[in-house]
N, C-alpha and C positions, 0 to 999 in steps of 0.2 A: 828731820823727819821728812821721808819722801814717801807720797803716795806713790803708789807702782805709775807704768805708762801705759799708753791707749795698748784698750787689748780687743781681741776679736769679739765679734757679738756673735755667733752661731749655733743654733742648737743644739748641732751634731755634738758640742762639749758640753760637762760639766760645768758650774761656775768653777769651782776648783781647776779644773784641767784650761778652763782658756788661757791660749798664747798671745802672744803679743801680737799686734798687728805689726807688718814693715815698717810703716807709718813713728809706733811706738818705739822699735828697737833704734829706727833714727836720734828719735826725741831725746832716750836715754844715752847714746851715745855723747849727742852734743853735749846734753848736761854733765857727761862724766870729762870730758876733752874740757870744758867753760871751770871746772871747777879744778882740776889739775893744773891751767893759765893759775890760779888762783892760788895755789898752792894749797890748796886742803888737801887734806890726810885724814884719815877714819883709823881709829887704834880698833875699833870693832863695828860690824855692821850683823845686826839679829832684820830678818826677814824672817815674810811670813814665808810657810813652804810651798801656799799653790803656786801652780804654774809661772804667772804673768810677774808675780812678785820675785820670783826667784829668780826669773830671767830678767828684772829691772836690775833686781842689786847684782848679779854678776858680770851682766854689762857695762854698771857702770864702774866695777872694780877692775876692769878691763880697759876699760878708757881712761881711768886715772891714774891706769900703770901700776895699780894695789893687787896684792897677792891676795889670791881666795880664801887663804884658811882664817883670817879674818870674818869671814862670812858665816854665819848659823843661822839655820830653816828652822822654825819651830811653827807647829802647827795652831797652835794656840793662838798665834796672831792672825789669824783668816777668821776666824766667828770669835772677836773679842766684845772688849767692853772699855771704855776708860780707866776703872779701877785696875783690871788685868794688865794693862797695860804700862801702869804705874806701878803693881807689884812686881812686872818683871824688868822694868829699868831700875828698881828700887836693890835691884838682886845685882846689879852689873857690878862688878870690879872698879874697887873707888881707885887703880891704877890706870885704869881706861879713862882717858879725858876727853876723846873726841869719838862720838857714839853716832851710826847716823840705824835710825828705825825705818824699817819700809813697810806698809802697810798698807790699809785699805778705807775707803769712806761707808760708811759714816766714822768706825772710831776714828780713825786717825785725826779727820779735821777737827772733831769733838775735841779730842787732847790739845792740836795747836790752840786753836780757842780758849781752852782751860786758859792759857797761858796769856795770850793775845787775842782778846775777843772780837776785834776788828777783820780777821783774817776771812770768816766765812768759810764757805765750800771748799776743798782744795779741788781741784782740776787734777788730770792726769797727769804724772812727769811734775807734779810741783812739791818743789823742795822748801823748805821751814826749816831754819839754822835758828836756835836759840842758845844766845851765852848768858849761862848763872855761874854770879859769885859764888860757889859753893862747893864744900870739901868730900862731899860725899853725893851718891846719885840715890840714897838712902832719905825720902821726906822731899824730893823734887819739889813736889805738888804745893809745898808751903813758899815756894822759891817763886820770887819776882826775876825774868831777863832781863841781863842787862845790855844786850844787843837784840835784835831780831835782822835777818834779812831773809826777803823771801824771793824764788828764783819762779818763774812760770815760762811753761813755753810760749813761743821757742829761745831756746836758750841760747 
């Protein structure tokens, strides 16, 4: 799970329509370069569609040398909820095993927490890797991790 990265504060936009700040597109670059050293791979990445989200995850599918069509915007994940959020990972393809969500605070940290309630706020650009024993992304929510790492900048 990755919150989106630092994005602009300006009037002149929407919350939806904010970009990223330069600042931001660094942040998420490192993180995509830091996690490719690493060798992680996403079989799928679902981002939300505003702006700042969308240009997180395609930046970092660009720094970790991952092809885009792996990527899906749905709008639904910009004014979520926890449960929503759970019924739409609960939808994913039990053939997708490595899933990364981009999102926004409050849900998102609300959901790491579900999981790991020590984590708190996420910051911008922080990423939450959870591994569960589990054969289906069908009932997550009842699922203990059985790894956790978490990444903050700078990465």
């Amino acid at each position: 799970m990755l919150r989106h990265a630092t994005a602009v504060r300006d009037p002149n936009f929407t919350d939806y329509d904010r970009p990223l700040e330069v600042a931001g597109e660094r942040e998420i670059l490192r993180l995509g370069a830091a996690l490719k050293d690493l060798g992680i791979r996403f079989d799928r990445v679902l981002s939300s569609s505003a702006v700042r989200t969308a240009a997180t995850a395609t930046l970092l599918l660009k720094a970790m040398g991952q092809v885009p069509d792996i990527l899906e915007t749905d709008r639904t994940l910009y004014t979520s909820s926890v449960p929503v959020l759970l019924r739409i990972i609960a939808r994913i393809s039990d053939q997708v095993d490595h899933l990364l969500l981009v999102g926004h605070n409050p849900e998102l940290s609300e959901l790491v927490n579900r999981f790991s309630p020590d984590l708190g706020e996420l910051d911008p650009c922080t990423c939450v890797s959870f591994e569960f024993d589990a054969e289906s992304w069908l009932g997550l929510e009842r699922e203990t991790p059985i790894r956790i790492s978490i990444r903050r900048p700078p990465h």
